[in-house]
C-alpha positions, 0 to 999 in steps of 0.5 A, a space after each residue: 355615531 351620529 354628530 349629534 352624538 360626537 357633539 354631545 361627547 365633545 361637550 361632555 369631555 369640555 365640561 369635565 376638563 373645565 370642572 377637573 381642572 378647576 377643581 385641580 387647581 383649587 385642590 393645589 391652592 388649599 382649597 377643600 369641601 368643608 362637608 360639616 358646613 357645606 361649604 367649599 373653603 380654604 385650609 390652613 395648617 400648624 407650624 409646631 416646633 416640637 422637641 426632638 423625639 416628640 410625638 405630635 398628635 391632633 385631635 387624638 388622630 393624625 400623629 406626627 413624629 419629630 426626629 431625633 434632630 428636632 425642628 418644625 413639623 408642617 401640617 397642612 390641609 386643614 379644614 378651618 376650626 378648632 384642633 386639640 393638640 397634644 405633644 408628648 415624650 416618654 418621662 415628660 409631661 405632655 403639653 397640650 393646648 387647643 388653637 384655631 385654624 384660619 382659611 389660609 393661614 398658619 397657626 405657630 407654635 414654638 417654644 414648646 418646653 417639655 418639662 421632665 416627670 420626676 427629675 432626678 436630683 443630683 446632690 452637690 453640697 451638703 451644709 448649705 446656708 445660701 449659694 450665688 452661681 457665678 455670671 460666667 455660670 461656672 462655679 457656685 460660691 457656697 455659704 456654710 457655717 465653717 465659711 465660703 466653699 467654691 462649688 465647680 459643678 461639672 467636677 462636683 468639686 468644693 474648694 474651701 476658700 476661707 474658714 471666716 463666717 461671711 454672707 455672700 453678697 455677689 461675684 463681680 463681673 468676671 467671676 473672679 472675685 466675691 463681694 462677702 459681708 462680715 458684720 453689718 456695713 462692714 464689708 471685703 472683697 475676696 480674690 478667688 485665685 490669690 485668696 486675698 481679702 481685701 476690707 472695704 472702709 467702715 461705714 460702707 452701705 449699698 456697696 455694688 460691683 462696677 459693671 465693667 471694672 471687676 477691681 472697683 467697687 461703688 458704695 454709700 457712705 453711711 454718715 455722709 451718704 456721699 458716694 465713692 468708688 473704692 479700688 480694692 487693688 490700690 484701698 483707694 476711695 474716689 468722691 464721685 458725687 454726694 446727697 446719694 439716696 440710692 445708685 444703680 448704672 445704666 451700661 457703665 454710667 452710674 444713676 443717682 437719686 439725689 437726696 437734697 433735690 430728690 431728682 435723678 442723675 446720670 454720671 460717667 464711671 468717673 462722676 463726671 459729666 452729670 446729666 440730670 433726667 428727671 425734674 419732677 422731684 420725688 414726695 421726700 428725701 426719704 423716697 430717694 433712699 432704699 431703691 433698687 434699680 433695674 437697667 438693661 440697654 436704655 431700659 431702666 426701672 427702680 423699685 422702691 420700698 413700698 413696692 412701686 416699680 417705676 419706670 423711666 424712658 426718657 418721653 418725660 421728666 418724671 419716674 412712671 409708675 408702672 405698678 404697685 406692691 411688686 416684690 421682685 424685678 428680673 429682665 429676660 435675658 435678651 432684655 426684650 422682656 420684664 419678669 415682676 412679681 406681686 405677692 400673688 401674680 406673676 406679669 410680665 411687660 414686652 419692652 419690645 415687639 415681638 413678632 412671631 407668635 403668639 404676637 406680643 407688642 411694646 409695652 403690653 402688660 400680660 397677667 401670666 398667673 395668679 394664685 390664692 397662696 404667696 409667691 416666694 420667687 421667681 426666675 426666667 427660664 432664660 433658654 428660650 425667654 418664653 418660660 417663667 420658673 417660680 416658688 409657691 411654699 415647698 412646690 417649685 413650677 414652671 408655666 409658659 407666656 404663650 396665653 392661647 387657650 391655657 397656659 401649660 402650668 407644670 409642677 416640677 419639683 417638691 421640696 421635702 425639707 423646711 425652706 429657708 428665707 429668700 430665694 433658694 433656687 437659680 437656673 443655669 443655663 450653661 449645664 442645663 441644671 435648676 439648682 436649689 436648696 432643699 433644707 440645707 442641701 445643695 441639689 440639680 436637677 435637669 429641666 428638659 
C-alpha cells in the first residue's frame, strides 16, 4: 500500500469517527432527522399518567400499556408535530385528545378519568324525598314521608331515627347531629346517637352549624334580624351583634353584612373583636339580605339574590363583582379552585397557581362548557379537583378542565324517572360512589 493510499485511509477513518461520533452524540441528545421537513431537529416526548390497566396508543401505531399499578408512561424520540392520543379500558369510555409535541420538550398528561360504560346501579333506598351524605361521608340522612332514616352505605343499612315529617337542612360538623326544619322558621336540632331533639326558638331565619362547635347553633332573628348563637346542649341564646342582613364564617369567625351600614364585618366566635372590611356600602338595606356566603382560608365570595357573585381579597374596601346570573358556588376541595355555574355555563376561577399542566394561573377565568339547554347542577369530582360532575334535565355527565384540543365530555348516566326539584346528586369520595335520586329511589353508581 503506497503512503499516499495509507494517507488516504487515515483520513477517511478520521472523517467517519468525527461524523459518527457527531452523530452519536446528537443520537444520545434527542437529536433525529425530520425526513417530512428535511431537517435534523430535536425531539420531545409525552408524559401520559395513565389509569392502571389502560392502553395508551399514539397515532393509531405505538401502543403502551400501563400496569396493574398505574403510574406515568414516558414516550420519548418524538419528532416535534402534532399526535393523536387515544387512551382506552375494556367497559370504559376512551379519552382522546390531540397535543403537540415541542423540540426538546415534554408535553404532560395527568388527571386522565377514564369514566365507566353502563355503570351499574346499586339500589340503596326506596321512598326517598331528599337525602344529605354526612362531612365524615359515612352515612346518608334520608328524608321520606314516614320521617328521617340513616342510611350506612358500606352496610346498606337504614335506621329510622323519628317518624316526625321534617326537611333536612344539614349535619353538623362532626357528623353527629342533623339541623331538621319542621314548619317554616321553626327549626330542632337531632342528636343521631341519643335520639333527642332539641327545638331552637321561634322566629328562627338562616340558622347555620358553628363550624368548629358541633353544640352551637347561629341564627337570624326574624323580628329583630338580630344575631345569636344558640347552645342546643344548655337551650341558651347568646346576642352576637344586631341589623344582620346575612352571615357566613371565615374559619371560625363569623361575617356580618350589616343592614343599617350595609358594609361588611368580622367578629370572633364570640361576637367580640369586630373588624369591619368593607367601606363601600352596598346600594340598599335590602341587598344585605338573602346572601349566601362562600369562604375557604382567606378566600371569600357572597352570592346574592340576583345572582351577583361578589368576591372579597382584601386589596380593597369594596365587594368585587366578579360575575353576573351565577346559580351555584362550590370551591375545590383543596380550595385552589371556584366551580360557578350560570344558567347554561359552567366556569371555573384558579384562586391559585397551578403549575403543572396544563398551567393555569391566579385569577384566570376559563369558560369549561356551554349548552343550549339549562344546568341543573353541578359538583367537583373532588378525587382529583380536575373534573366537574353536572345535570342537564335527566343526563348526568362528567367533563374535564384540562382545555387542550377538546374537552373529554362523557355522559354517564341517564335518568329514567320524573326528577325532583333541586339537586339530586353528590359524590362520595370516601366509597367512590355518585349518589342519586332517581325518582324517589336511592342509587350509586361507581365513576371509575
Amino acid at each position: 500500500m503506497t503512503p499516499r493510499t495509507r494517507a488516504l485511509l487515515f483520513a477517511v477513518t478520521v472523517f467517519l469517527f468525527f461524523v459518527t461520533t457527531i452523530a452519536l452524540t446528537g443520537y444520545s441528545q434527542g437529536y433525529r432527522i425530520d425526513l417530512e421537513h428535511t431537517r435534523i431537529t430535536k425531539t420531545g416526548g409525552f408524559f401520559i399518567k395513565a389509569p392502571a390497566g389502560s392502553e395508551i396508543t399514539i397515532e393509531e401505531k405505538k401502543t403502551k400499556k400501563v400496569n396493574i399499578l398505574g403510574g406515568g408512561v414516558l414516550l420519548s424520540n418524538l419528532l416535534p408535530g402534532e399526535y393523536s392520543i387515544k387512551i382506552r379500558k375494556p367497559a370504559y369510555e376512551e379519552w382522546s385528545k390531540r397535543l403537540p409535541i415541542e423540540p426538546g420538550l415534554t408535553t404532560e398528561i395527568r388527571n386522565i378519568l377514564l369514566v365507566r360504560k353502563d355503570p351499574l346501579r346499586e339500589q340503596f333506598a326506596r321512598d326517598v324525598i331528599r337525602f344529605l351524605v354526612s362531612p365524615d361521608q359515612k352515612q346518608i340522612a334520608l328524608e321520606k314521608n314516614e320521617g328521617i332514616w340513616l342510611l350506612r352505605p358500606d352496610k346498606q343499612e337504614e335506621t329510622l331515627l323519628t317518624k316526625r315529617q321534617f326537611t333536612i337542612i344539614s349535619w353538623s360538623p362532626d357528623s353527629k347531629r342533623l339541623l331538621l326544619e319542621d314548619t317554616p322558621e321553626k327549626y330542632s336540632g337531632y342528636h343521631i346517637e341519643s335520639g333527642i331533639v332539641l327545638p331552637l326558638p321561634g322566629g328562627t331565619r338562616e340558622p347555620k352549624w358553628h363550624p368548629h362547635d358541633s353544640n352551637k347553633i347561629i341564627f337570624i332573628e326574624k323580628r329583630t334580624r338580630d344575631l345569636f348563637a344558640y347552645d342546643l346542649e344548655h337551650q341558651r341564646r347568646t346576642l352576637i351583634s344586631k341589623n344582620a342582613g346575612s352571615y357566613g364564617f371565615m374559619d371560625s369567625d363569623i361575617l356580618i353584612l350589616d343592614t343599617e351600614t350595609k358594609t361588611l364585618s368580622r367578629l370572633n366566635s364570640e361576637g367580640k373583636d369586630q373588624t369591619q372590611l368593607t367601606f363601600d356600602p352596598l346600594d340598599t338595606d335590602e341587598a344585605t339580605i338573602g346572601m349566601r356566603f362562600f369562604a375557604f382560608g382567606n378566600h371569600l365570595f357572597l352570592l346574592d339574590k340576583d345572582g351577583d357573585l361578589l368576591r372579597f381579597d382584601g386589596s380593597s374596601d369594596s365587594l368585587m363583582r366578579v360575575a353576573s346570573d351565577v346559580t351555584n358556588v362550590e370551591f375545590s376541595s383543596l380550595g385552589k379552585s371556584l366551580l360557578y355555574t350560570k344558567q347554561n355555563e359552567l366556569w371555573v376561577l384558579h384562586l391559585e397557581d397551578i403549575l403543572i399542566q396544563p398551567f393555569r394561573y391566579k385569577n384566570q377565568q376559563d369558560l369549561i362548557a356551554r349548552f343550549s339547554e339549562p344546568i341543573e347542577e353541578s359538583h367537583w369530582y373532588t378525587k382529583d379537583n380536575e373534573h366537574i360532575i353536572f345535570r342537564l334535565g335527566e343526563v348526568i355527565r362528567i367533563t374535564e378542565l384540562d382545555g387542550r384540543d377538546k374537552r373529554n365530555t362523557v355522559d354517564f348516566l341517564s335518568l329514567t324517572n320524573n326528577v325532583a326539584d333541586g339537586d339530586i346528586m353528590a359524590y362520595n369520595e370516601k366509597d367512590g360512589r355518585l349518589y342519586f335520586l332517581d325518582g324517589e329511589i336511592l342509587y350509586g353508581a361507581k365513576i371509575r
